[in-house]
FIKOLZA-1660 file (N, C-alpha, C; in steps of 0.1 Angstrom, whole numbers, plus 5000, padded with zeros to 4 digits):
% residues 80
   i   px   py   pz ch aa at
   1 9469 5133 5195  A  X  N
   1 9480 5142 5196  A  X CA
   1 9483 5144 5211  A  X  C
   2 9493 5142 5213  A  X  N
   2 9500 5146 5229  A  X CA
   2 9503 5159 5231  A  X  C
   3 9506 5165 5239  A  X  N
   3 9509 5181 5242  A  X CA
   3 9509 5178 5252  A  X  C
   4 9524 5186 5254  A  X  N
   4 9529 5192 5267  A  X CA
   4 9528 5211 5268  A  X  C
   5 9524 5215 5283  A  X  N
   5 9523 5227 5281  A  X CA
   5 9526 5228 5296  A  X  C
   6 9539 5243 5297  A  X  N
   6 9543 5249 5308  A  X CA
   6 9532 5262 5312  A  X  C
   7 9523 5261 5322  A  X  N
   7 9516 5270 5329  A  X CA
   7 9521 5278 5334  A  X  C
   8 9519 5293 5333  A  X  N
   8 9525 5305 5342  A  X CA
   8 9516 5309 5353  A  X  C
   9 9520 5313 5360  A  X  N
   9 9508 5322 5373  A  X CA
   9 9502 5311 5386  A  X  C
  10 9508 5293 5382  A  X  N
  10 9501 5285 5386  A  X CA
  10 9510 5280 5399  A  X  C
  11 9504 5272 5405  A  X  N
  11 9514 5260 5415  A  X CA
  11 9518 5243 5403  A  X  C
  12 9509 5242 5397  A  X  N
  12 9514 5234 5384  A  X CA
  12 9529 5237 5379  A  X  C
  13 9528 5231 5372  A  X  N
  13 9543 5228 5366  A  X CA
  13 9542 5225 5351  A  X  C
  14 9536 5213 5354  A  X  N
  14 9535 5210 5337  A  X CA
  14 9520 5206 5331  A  X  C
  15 9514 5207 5322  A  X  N
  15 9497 5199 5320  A  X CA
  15 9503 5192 5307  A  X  C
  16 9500 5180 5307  A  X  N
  16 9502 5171 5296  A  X CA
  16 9486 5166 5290  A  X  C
  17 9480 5167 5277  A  X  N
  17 9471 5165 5274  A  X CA
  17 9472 5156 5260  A  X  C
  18 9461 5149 5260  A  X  N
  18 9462 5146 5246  A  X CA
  18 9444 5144 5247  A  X  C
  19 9445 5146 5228  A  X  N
  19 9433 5149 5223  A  X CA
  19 9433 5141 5211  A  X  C
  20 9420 5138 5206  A  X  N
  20 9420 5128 5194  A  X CA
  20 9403 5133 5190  A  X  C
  21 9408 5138 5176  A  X  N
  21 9395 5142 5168  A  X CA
  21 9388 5154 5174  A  X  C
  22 9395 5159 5183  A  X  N
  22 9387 5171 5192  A  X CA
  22 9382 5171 5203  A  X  C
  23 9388 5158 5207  A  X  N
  23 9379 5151 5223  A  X CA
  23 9390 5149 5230  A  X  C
  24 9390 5154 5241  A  X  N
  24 9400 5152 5250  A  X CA
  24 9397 5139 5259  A  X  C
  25 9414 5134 5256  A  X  N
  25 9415 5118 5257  A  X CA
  25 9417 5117 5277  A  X  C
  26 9429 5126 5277  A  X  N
  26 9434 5124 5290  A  X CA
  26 9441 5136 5292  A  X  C
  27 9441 5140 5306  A  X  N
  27 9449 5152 5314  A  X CA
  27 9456 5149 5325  A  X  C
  28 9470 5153 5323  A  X  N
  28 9477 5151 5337  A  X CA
  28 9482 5164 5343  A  X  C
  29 9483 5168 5355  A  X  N
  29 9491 5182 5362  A  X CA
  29 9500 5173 5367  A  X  C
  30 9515 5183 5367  A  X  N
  30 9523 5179 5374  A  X CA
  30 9527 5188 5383  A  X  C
  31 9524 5186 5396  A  X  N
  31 9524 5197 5408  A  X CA
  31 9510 5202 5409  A  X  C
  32 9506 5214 5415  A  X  N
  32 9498 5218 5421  A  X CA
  32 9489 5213 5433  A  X  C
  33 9479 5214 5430  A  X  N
  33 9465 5208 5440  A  X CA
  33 9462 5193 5436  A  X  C
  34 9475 5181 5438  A  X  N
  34 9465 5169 5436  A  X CA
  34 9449 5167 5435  A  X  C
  35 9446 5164 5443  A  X  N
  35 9432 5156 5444  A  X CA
  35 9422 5170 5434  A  X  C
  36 9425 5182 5435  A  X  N
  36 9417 5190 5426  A  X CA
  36 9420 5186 5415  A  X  C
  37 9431 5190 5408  A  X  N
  37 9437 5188 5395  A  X CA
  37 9432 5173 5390  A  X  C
  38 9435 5159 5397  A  X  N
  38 9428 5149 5388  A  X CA
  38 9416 5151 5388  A  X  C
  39 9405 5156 5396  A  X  N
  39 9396 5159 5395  A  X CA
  39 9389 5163 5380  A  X  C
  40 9396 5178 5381  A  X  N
  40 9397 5178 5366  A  X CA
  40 9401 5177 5354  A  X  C
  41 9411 5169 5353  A  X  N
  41 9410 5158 5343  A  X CA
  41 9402 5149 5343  A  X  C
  42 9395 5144 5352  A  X  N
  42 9391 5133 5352  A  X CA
  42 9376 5138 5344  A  X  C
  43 9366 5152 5347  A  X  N
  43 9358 5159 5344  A  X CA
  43 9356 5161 5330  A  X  C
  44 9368 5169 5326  A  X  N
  44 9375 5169 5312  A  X CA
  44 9374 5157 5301  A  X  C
  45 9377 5148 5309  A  X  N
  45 9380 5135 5295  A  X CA
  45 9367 5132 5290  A  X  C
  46 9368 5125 5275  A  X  N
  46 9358 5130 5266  A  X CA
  46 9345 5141 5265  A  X  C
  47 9354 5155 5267  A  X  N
  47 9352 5165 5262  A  X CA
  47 9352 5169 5250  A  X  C
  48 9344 5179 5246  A  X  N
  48 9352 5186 5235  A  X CA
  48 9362 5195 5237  A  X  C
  49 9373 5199 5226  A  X  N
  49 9381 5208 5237  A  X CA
  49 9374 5222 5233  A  X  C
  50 9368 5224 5227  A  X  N
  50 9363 5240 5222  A  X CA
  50 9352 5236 5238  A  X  C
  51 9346 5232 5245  A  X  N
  51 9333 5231 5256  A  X CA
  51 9345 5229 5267  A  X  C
  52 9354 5223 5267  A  X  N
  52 9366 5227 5280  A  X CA
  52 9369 5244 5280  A  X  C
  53 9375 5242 5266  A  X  N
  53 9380 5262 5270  A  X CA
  53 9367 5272 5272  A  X  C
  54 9359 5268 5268  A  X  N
  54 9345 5275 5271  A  X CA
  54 9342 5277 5283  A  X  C
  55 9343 5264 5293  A  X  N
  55 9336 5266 5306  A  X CA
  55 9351 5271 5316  A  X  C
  56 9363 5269 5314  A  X  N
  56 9371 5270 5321  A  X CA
  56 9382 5280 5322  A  X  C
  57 9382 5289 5307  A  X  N
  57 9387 5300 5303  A  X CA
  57 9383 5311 5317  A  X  C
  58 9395 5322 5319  A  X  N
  58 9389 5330 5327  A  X CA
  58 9389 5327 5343  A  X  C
  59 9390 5314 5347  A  X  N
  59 9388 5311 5359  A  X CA
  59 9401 5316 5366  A  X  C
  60 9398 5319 5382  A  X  N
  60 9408 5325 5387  A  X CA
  60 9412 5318 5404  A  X  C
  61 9420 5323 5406  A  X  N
  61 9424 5314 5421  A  X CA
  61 9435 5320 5429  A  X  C
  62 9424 5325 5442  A  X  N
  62 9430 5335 5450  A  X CA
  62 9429 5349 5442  A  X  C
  63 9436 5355 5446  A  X  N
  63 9445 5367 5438  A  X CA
  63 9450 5368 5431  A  X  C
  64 9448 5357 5422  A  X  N
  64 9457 5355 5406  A  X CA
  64 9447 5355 5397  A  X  C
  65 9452 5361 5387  A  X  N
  65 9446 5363 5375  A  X CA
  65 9443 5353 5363  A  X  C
  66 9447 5341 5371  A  X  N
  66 9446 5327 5366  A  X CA
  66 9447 5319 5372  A  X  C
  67 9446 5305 5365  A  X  N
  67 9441 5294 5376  A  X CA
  67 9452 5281 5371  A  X  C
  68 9445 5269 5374  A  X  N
  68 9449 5257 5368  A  X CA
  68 9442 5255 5358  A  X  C
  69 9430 5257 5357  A  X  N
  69 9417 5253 5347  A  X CA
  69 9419 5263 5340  A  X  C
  70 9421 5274 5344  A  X  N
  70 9422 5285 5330  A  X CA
  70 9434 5283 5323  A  X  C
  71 9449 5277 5333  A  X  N
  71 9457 5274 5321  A  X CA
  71 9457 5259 5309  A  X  C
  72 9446 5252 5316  A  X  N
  72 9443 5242 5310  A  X CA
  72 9435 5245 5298  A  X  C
  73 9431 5256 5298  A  X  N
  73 9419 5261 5285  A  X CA
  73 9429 5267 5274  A  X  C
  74 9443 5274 5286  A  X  N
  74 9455 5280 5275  A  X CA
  74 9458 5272 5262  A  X  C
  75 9463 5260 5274  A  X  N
  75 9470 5250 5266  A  X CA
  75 9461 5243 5256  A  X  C
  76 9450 5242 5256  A  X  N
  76 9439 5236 5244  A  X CA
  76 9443 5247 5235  A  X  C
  77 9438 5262 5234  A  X  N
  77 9436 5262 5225  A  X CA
  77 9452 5267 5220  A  X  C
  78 9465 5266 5224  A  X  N
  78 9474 5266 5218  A  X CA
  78 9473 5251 5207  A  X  C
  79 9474 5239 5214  A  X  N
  79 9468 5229 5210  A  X CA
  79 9457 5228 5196  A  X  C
  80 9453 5238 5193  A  X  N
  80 9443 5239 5181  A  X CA
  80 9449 5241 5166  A  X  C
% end
């Protein structure tokens, strides 16, 4: 399954994911912190997505009350 998801609070733009059987296949940000953001995707892929929103839920950046990784844990479990 593909999924697109618009992040709030972020420098991202868009996270496009796709997941198959529970395992995350692939992650893309569009915008934000290049070299971080593929980073994690690249960390992420064959994951589980319940062990992504686990370790990544909650994370923060700067003075925001969210992150890129925490909206990436959003978008999973809307994705559920």
């Amino acid at each position: 399954m593909k999924y697109s998801y618009s992040p709030r609070g972020v420098c991202s733009q868009r996270i496009d994911i796709e997941v198959e059987d529970g395992i995350v296949q692939d992650v893309k940000f569009l915008g934000g912190c290049n070299g971080n953001l593929k980073g994690i995707g690249t960390l992420v892929k064959g994951m589980k997505v319940e062990d992504v929103i686990e370790k990544l839920e909650g994370m923060t950046c700067g003075f925001k009350k969210t992150s890129c990784p925490d909206q990436l844990a959003q978008a999973l479990k809307k994705s559920l």
